[in-house]
N, C-alpha and C positions, 0 to 999 in steps of 0.2 A: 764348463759348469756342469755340474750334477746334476740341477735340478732348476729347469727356467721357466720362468711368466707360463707360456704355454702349458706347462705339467700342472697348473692349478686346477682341480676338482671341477669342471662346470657347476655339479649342483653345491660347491663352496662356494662359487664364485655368484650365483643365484642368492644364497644367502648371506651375501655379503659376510663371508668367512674369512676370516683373516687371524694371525698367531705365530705363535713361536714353537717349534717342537725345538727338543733337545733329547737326544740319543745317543743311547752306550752303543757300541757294535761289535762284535766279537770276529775277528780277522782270522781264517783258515793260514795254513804255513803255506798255502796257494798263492796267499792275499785277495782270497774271497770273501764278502761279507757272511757269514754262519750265521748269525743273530743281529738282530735288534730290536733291542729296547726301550722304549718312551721313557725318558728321566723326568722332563717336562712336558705336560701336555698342554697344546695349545686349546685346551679347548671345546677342539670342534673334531672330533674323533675320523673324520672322514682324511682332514690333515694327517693327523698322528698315521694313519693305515698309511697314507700315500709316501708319508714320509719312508717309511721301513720299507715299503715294497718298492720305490726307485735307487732307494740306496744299497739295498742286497742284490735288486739289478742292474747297478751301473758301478759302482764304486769300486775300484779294486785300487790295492794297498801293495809297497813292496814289505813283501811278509818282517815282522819281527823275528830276531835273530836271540837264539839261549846262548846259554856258557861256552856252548864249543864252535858257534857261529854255524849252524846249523837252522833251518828255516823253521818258524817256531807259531803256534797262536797266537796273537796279541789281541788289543783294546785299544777304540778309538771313540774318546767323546767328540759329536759334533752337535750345531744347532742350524737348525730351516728355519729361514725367516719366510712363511708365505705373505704376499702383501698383492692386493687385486692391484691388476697393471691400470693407472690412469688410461682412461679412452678419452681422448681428444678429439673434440667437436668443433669445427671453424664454422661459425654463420656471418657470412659477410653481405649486409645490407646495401648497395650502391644506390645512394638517391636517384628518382627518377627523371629528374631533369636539373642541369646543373645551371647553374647561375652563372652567365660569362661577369657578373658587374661585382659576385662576391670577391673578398678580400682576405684573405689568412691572417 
């Protein structure tokens, strides 16, 4: 994965920040990301930045190919779904003194 739980914003995740980015990106004949661009923004502009900056740093592409199959620029729309990860809290009461006479 590109982009996981962990890569959310603290101060998004403070403000209960959550959205959808959607991005162009512009592919070097590397298959490095060159650009991107907010199509959609979710929003909450700290998303939209996080989005572009982990995607120009992790993503890589196998390049697009022109007329003569020769490695070429291309374009790649994608969308980030951030979503704050549920934190799970177990509070387990044990009565303090059990009943031998109770019954289920």
């Amino acid at each position: 994965m590109l982009i996981v739980p962990e890569d959310h914003p603290p101060s998004a995740v403070r403000g209960n920040q959550e959205g959808t980015v959607g991005v162009h990106l512009t592919v070097t004949a590397g298959g490095k990301v060159s650009d991107c661009a907010v199509r959609q923004s979710s929003g909450a502009q700290i998303l939209d930045i996080t989005t572009c900056k982990l995607l120009g740093r992790r993503a890589r592409f196998t390049p697009a190919l022109d007329a003569a199959g020769k490695p070429t620029e291309g374009h790649f729309d994608h969308v980030v779904r951030w979503k704050i990860a549920a934190r799970w809290e177990v509070n387990i009461q044990l009565p303090r003194k059990v009943d031998s006479r109770a019954r289920p």
